[in-house]
Structure formats: C-alpha cells, structure tokens
C-alpha positions in Angstrom: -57.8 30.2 -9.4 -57.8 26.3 -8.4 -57.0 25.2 -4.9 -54.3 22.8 -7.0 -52.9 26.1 -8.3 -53.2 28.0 -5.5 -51.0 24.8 -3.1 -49.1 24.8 -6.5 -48.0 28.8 -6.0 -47.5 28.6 -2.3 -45.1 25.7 -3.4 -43.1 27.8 -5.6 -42.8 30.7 -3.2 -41.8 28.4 0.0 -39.1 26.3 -2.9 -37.7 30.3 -3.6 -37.6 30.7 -0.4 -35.5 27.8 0.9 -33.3 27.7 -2.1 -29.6 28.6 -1.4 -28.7 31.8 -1.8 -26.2 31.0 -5.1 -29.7 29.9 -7.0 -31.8 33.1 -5.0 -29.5 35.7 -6.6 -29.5 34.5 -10.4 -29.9 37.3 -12.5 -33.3 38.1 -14.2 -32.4 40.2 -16.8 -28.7 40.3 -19.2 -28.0 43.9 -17.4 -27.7 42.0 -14.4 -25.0 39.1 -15.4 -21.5 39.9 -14.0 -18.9 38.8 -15.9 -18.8 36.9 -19.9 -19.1 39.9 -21.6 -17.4 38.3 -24.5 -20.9 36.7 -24.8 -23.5 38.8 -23.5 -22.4 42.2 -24.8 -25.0 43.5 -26.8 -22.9 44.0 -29.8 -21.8 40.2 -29.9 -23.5 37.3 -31.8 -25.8 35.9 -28.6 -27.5 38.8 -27.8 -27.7 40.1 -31.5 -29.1 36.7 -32.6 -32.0 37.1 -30.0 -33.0 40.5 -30.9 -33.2 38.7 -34.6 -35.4 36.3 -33.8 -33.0 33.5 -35.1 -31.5 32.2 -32.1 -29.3 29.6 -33.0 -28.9 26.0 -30.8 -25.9 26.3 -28.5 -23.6 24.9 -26.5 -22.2 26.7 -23.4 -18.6 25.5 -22.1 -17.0 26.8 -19.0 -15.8 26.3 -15.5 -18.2 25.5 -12.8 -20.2 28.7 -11.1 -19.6 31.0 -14.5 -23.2 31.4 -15.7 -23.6 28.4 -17.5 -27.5 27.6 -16.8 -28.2 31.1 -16.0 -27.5 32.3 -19.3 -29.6 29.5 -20.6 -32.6 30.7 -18.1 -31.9 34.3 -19.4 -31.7 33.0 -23.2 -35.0 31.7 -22.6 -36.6 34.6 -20.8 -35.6 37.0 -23.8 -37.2 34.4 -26.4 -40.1 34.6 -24.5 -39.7 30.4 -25.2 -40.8 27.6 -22.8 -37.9 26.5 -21.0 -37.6 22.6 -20.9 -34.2 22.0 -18.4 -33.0 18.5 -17.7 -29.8 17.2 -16.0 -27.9 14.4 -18.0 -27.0 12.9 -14.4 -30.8 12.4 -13.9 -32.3 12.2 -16.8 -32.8 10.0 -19.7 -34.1 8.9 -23.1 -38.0 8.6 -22.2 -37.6 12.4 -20.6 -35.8 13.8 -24.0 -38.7 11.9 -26.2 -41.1 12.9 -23.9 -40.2 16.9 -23.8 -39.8 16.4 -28.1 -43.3 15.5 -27.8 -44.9 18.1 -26.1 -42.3 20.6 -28.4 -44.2 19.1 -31.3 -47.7 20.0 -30.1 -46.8 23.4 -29.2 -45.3 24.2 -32.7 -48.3 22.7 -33.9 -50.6 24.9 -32.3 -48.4 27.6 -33.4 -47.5 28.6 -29.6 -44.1 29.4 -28.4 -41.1 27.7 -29.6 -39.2 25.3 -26.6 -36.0 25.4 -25.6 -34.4 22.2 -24.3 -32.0 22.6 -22.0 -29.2 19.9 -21.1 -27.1 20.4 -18.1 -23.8 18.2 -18.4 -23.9 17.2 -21.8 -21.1 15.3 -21.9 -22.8 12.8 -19.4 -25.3 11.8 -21.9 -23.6 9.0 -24.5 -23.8 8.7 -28.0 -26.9 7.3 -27.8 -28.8 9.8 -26.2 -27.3 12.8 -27.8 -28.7 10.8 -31.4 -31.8 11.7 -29.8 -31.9 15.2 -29.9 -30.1 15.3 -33.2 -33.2 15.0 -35.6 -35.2 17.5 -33.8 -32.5 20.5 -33.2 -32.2 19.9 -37.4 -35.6 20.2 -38.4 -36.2 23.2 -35.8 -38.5 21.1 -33.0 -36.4 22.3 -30.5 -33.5 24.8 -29.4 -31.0 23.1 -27.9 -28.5 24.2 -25.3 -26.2 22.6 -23.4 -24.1 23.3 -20.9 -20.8 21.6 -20.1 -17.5 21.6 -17.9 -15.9 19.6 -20.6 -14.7 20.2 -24.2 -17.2 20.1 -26.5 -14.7 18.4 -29.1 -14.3 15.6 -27.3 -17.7 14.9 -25.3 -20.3 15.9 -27.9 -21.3 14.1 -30.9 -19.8 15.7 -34.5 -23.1 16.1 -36.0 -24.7 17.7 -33.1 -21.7 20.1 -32.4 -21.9 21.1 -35.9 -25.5 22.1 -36.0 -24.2 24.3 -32.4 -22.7 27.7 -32.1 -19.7 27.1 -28.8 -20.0 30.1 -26.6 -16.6 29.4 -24.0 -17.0 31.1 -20.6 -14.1 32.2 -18.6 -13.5 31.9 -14.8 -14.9 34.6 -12.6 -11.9 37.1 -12.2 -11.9 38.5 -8.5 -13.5 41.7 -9.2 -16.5 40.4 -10.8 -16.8 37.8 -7.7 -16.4 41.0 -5.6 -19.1 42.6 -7.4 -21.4 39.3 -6.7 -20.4 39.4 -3.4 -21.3 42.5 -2.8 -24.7 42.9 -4.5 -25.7 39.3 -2.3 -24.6 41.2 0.4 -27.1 44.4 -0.1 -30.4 42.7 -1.9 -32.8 43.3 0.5 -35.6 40.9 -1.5 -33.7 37.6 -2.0 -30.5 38.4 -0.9 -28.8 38.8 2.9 -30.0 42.5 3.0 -32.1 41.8 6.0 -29.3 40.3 7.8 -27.1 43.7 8.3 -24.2 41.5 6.9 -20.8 42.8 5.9 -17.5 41.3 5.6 -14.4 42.4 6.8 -11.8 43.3 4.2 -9.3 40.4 4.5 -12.7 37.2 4.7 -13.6 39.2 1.2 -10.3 38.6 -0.2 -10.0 35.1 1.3 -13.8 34.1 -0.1 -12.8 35.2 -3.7 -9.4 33.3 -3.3 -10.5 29.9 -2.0 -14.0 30.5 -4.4 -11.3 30.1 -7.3 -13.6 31.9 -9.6 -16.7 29.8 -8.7 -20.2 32.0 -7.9 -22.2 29.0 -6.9 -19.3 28.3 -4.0 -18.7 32.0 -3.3 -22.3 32.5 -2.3 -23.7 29.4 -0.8 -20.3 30.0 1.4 -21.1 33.5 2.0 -24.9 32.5 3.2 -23.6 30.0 5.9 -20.9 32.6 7.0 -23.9 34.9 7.2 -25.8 32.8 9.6 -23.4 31.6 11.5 -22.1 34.9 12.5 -24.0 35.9 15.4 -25.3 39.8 15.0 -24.3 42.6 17.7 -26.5 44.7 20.0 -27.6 46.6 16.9 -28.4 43.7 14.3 -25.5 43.8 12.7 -23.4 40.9 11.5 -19.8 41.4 10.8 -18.3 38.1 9.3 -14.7 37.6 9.8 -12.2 35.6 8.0 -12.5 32.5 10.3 -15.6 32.4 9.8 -15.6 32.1 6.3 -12.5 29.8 6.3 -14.7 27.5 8.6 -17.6 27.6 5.6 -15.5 27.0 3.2 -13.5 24.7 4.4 -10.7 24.1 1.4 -10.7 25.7 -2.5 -12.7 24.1 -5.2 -10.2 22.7 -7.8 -11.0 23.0 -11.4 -10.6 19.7 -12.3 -11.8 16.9 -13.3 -9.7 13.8 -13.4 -12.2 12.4 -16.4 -11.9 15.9 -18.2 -9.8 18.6 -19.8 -8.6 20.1 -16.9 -6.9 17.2 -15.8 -5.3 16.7 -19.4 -4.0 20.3 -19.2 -2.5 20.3 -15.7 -0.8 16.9 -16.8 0.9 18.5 -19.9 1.8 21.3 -17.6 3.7 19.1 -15.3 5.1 16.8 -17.9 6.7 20.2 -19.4 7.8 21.6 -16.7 9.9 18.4 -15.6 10.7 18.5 -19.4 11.3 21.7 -19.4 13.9 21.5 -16.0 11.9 23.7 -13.6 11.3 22.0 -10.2 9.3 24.5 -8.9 7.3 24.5 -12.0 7.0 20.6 -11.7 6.3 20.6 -8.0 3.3 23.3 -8.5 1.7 21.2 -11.1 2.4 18.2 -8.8 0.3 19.5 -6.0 -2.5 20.5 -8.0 -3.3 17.1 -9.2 -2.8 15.8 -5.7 -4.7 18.2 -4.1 -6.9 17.2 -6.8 -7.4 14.3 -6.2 -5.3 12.4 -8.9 -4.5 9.2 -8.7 -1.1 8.9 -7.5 -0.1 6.0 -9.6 -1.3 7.8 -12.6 1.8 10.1 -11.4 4.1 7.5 -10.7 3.7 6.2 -14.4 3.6 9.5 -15.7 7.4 10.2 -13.9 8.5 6.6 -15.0 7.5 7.7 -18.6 9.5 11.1 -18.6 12.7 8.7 -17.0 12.6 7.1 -19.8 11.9 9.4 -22.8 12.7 13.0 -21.6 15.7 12.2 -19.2 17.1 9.1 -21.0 20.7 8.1 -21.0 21.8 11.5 -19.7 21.0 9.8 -16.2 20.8 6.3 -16.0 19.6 6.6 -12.5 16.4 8.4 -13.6 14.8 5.5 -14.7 15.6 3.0 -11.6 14.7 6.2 -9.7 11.4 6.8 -11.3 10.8 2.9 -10.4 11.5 3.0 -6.7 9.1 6.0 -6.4 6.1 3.8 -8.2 7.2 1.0 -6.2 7.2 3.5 -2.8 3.6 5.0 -3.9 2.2 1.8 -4.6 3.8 0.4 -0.9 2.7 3.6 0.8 -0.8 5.2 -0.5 -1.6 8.6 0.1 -0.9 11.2 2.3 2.5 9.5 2.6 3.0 8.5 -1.2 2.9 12.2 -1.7 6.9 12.7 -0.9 8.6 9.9 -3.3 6.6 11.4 -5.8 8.1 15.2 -4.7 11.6 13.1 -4.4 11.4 11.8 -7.8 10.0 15.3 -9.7 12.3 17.4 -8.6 14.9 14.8 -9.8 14.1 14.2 -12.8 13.4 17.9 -13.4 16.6 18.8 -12.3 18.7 16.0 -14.5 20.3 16.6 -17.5 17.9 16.2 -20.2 18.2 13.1 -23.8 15.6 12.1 -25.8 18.1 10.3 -28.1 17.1 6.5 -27.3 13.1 7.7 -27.6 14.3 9.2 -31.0 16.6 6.6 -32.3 13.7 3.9 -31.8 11.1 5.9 -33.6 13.3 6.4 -36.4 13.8 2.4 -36.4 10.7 2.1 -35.8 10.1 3.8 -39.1 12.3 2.1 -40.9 10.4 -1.1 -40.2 7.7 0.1 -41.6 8.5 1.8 -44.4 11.5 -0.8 -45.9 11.6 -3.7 -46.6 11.5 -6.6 -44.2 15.0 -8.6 -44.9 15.7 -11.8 -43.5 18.3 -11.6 -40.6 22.0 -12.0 -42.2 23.6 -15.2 -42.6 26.2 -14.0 -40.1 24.2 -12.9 -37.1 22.2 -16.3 -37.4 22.7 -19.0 -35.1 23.4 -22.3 -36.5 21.5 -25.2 -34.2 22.3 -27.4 -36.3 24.5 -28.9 -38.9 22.5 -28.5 -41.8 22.0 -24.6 -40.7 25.6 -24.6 -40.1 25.9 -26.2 -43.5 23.7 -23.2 -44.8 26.1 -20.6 -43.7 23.9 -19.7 -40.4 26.5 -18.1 -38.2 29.3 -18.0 -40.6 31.7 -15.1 -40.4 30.2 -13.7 -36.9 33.0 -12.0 -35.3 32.7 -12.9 -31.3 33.3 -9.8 -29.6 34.8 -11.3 -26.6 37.7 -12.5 -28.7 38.6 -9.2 -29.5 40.9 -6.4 -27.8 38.7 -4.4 -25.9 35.6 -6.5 -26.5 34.8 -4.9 -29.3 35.3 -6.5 -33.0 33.6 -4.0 -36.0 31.2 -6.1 -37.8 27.9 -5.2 -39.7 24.4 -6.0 -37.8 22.1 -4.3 -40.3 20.2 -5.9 -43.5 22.1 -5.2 -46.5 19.7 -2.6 -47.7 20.3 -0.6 -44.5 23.9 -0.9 -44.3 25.8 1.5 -42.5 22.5 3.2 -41.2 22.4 5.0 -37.7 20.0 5.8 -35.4 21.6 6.6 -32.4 23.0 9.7 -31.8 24.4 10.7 -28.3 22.8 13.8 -26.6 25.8 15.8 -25.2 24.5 16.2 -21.7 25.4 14.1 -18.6 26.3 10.3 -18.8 25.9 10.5 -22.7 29.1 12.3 -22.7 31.0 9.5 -22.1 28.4 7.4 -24.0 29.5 9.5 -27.3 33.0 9.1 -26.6 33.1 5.2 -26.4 31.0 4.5 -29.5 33.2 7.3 -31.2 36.3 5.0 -30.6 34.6 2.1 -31.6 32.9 3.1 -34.7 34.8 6.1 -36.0 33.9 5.6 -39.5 30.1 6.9 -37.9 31.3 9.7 -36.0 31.3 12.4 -38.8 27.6 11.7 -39.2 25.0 14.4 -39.2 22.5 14.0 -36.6 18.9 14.5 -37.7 16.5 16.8 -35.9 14.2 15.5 -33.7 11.4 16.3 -31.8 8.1 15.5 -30.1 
C-alpha cells in the first residue's frame, strides 16, 4: 500500500469519525432502513428490480431527513455500481460531463455500471438536466435524483419520463423512536459509549419538534448527548431541557419556493372559504412560523375579500385593505395580528362569489360573441354631427326618474335581456336581491346558473 493511500485511509477514518452522528448512523444494508416500506419492501418494484439486474433510473421525492440519499447509497451498494454523488447547489455542467466521461470508460472496459447521483434536482435548470438526458437514454448512466419538490413541476418532461417516482413519506413517531433508540445503543458509530438515555417526556418532545425529520432528530440527539454531563457512574441521562435547548424550534416542512408552501396556501384559502377560523388561523401560523412573506398573506386575504366573501360583506374588502395597508406599515412580529384580525373575519363572514361569477360569465361572453358596437342610446353625443347621428338619443337619465331608477336596455342587441348577476342570499346581498327585484322584476323569475371554482 502507497503512503498516498495509506494518508488517503487515515483520511477517511478521521472524516467517519468527525461526521455528525445523523450521517454516522446511515444504514448499510436495506434490513436496516426504518421506515418507506412502500419502497423498500422486498416484494415491491425497487428492491425486485435490483435482484433483476434491471434497475431502472429514479427519482426519489420526499420530505427532508426520510432516506432520500441513503436509499440511493444503498441502491448502489446492492448494484455493486460505482456511486458518482453530486449536489445541484454545488455542482455544475463541467462535473456532470466530467462523471459522463469517466461512466463511458468504465462501460468500455466492461467494468461496473455508474450510478449518478443528484441531490436537489430541482436546483439544476433546464439546461443542466438536458445534460444528463442523452446518457440515462442510451444506458451510460443510472440516474437518481433526489428532491424535496414535485417532480412534475421541477424536472424536465423527457427526463421524468425516462424515471420511475418513488414518493417517501414523513417519519411517523414510532419509526423516529426506533432511530432514536438504535443511535442511542450502537456502540460502533453511535452514542453507545456514552451511557446515554433519555427520559421519557425529551423522547416525546425530540420526535415532536424533529417533525418527522431523522437528520434533525439525531444531530439534535448528539449535541443533547454531549452536553449532558454524565453522573458518578458514566451515565448520561438527557432531560427535556436539554434537548429543547439543542433543538431550539421545529423544522417546518416548507418551502416558500416549493409545494409545501402551495399546499398550506390552499389549506388556508379553504379554510377561510370554507368559514372555519380556527382552521384559517392554524394554516395562518404555519406559514408565518414559516417564514412566509407576510404580504404574500395580505394579498392572498385581499383576494378572498373580494371573490370568496364578496357583496355579502361589503366591509370585507376595505377590511382586507387596512390589514395589507397595517402589514406593509408594521413588518413582522407585529404585522402578525391584522393579518389574525382580518382571517378570522373574513372566515367568519357570510360567504358570495356572485360578482366573481357574474364577471366570468361576461367575461365569456366577450369572448365567445360577437363584439357589437355600443348602442346608439348609451353613446354620448360630443358633438352635433354625433348628436345628428343619433349618439345619445333616447337615453333615459335615471336621475329624472322616481326613485332614480328609469328601466332602459344597456346590452348589445344580440345580448338583450341577458343576466349575469345573481344575488347570493347571505348577508348584505339580501337586501341587494330585494332592490334589483323591484327594479327589474321582469328578471326576477330567472334561473340562476351553477357556478363554481
């Protein structure tokens, strides 16, 4: 052996050594892997495709902490194939070309197939992801990819189609028990040495603040560990405080640029939709807590004012504003409590979409028919010749009229008699329906259409 590969060993032992504990206690074999067993159950496709000998290229989507690159690792182990792992934060396209390269000469040689492996696809562009395309399609590499993001939406078409999606699911608090607890008793690379346990309730809190995360739950656990100082007998019990004090504050899963944070804004806008405050405020805090801008909420609430709540509160709106207004003034932490003021609100007001529907549907109308000059009647006449042309003639001045209200057509001809508006029954429209009732009750016996999202 080489003194190069000799420094090069002692290296990789000292690197093992000082790595957290999260990346210490990867698993080394598929028996070991705690949790997924959608995917790495030997009956299913992943495992069966291995023992084939066809693995196909992959793309692995999940949560943070759930296994992502150590299934990869494990992937690779079991294809006895030379692992090639890059970061699409770090790298680039002369380190994709470059790893194609060397791929090439090995399948030349006839040696072992290579297994590229990007971590955060969906931070590579277009661009980059043509790259890889040719080479996962003539067989030069494996590809696998890992990402927190939907695949739909960050990954190139042709290259997701040449991929088989495995989704991973969030840790659920027995599996990060079990994690936990075999950290906790490895006496090689784990905290085994340490006589470390943890008392009941600092388990429960770890597993709740980890929020299903077992990169968090045992780099957490490790600092706990040595921060607890041992009793007369070596022992190290670590307490709740302790781990509250590692932790610090739960990991959301979110990501304002990713699915998450298009999920948890559908849950909110549905809950205020939906008229549950509590619902409303929930999703509220999670993006704050988040980290979400908070006049991405204000608009959001404005929004909802406008189409969910509508004329069944004419205050919603004004409302909605003076809370964008307030954030904007304010900032965070204080911008927090208009926007509370203004979702529970508008989730509690009575609900209309009518306006948001009526425009749609004249909206469609626009579109669809034909695009008639404005009648003679509702034209105004400038100037003699227009006036001499008829512009204005016949146009009944409401003012003049008892009630201020004169019945007069203001549609095209082809379009006559069409409505679009139709009251909702809750709140202000009440009244709303009653007064255009009086004044056109030709149009009251009309059907309303169904409408919807």
């Amino acid at each position: 052996m080489s003194s190069e590969s000799l420094f090069d060993f002692d290296r990789k032992v000292q690197a093992e050594h000082d790595a957290p504990l999260a990346e210490r206690m990867r698993p080394r074999t598929f028996a070991d892997f705690v949790g997924q067993d959608q995917i790495v159950d030997p009956d299913r496709v992943l495992l069966k495709s291995i023992a084939a000998g066809r693995l196909p290229s992959i793309i692995l989507w999940g949560p943070p902490g759930t296994g992502k690159t150590t299934l990869a690792r494990l992937v690779a182990t079991s294809t006895q194939a030379d692992f090639q792992p890059v970061s699409a934060v770090t790298s680039g396209v002369a380190d994709l070309r470059r790893i194609v390269a060397e791929a090439k000469d090995r399948k030349g040689m006839h040696r072992q197939s290579t297994i590229l492996f990007v971590d955060e696809i969906h931070r590579f562009n277009k661009a980059q992801q043509d790259v890889i395309l040719p080479h996962v399609e003539d067989g030069t590499i494996t590809f696998i990819g890992a990402t927190t993001e939907n695949p739909s939406f960050e990954v190139i078409a042709p290259l997701l189609s040449r991929c088989r999606v495995f989704t991973l699911q969030s840790l659920d608090p027995d599996q990060m028990k079990a994690i936990v607890s075999r950290a906790l008793a490895d006496q090689t690379v784990g905290l085994g040495p340490m006589h470390a346990t943890l008392a009941e309730d600092a388990t429960d809190h770890l597993v709740n603040i980890a929020n299903g995360d077992a990169r968090i739950a045992l780099n957490a656990l490790e600092t706990a560990a040595y921060t607890s100082m041992p009793d007369v007998d070596g022992n190290r019990v670590i307490s709740v405080e302790t781990i509250a004090d590692a932790l610090q504050r739960r990991s959301p899963m979110y990501d304002k640029a990713g699915e998450s944070h298009y999920d948890t804004v559908s849950a909110f806008i549905k809950s205020v939709r939906g008229s549950s405050p509590d619902g409303a405020l929930y999703w509220l805090a999670r993006m704050i807590e988040s980290g979400e801008d908070p006049m991405f909420i204000a608009r959001r609430l404005v929004i909802l004012a406008s189409e969910d709540i509508g004329l069944a509160d004419p205050q919603a709106l004004p409302l909605a504003v003076a809370a964008q207004q307030a954030v904007h003034f304010l900032g965070l932490p204080e911008g927090r409590i208009p926007l509370a003021e203004a979702t529970v609100y508008l989730a509690s007001a009575p609900k209309s979409n009518s306006a948001y529907a009526a425009l749609n549907q004249a909206m469609q109308d626009v579109r669809e028919q034909a695009n008639e000059p404005v009648p003679l009647h509702l034209r105004n006449a400038v100037t003699g010749m227009m006036k001499d042309m008829g512009y204005g003639k016949d146009y009944k001045y409401s003012h003049n009229y008892e009630g201020h209200f004169k019945e007069q057509e203001y549609l095209p001809p082809s379009l006559k008699g069409r409505r679009y508006y139709y009251p909702g029954e809750e709140g202000a429209e009440q009244e709303i329906s009653q007064r255009l009732s009086r004044w056109w009750s030709d149009k009251s016996s009309d059907n309303q259409p169904e409408s919807g999202d």
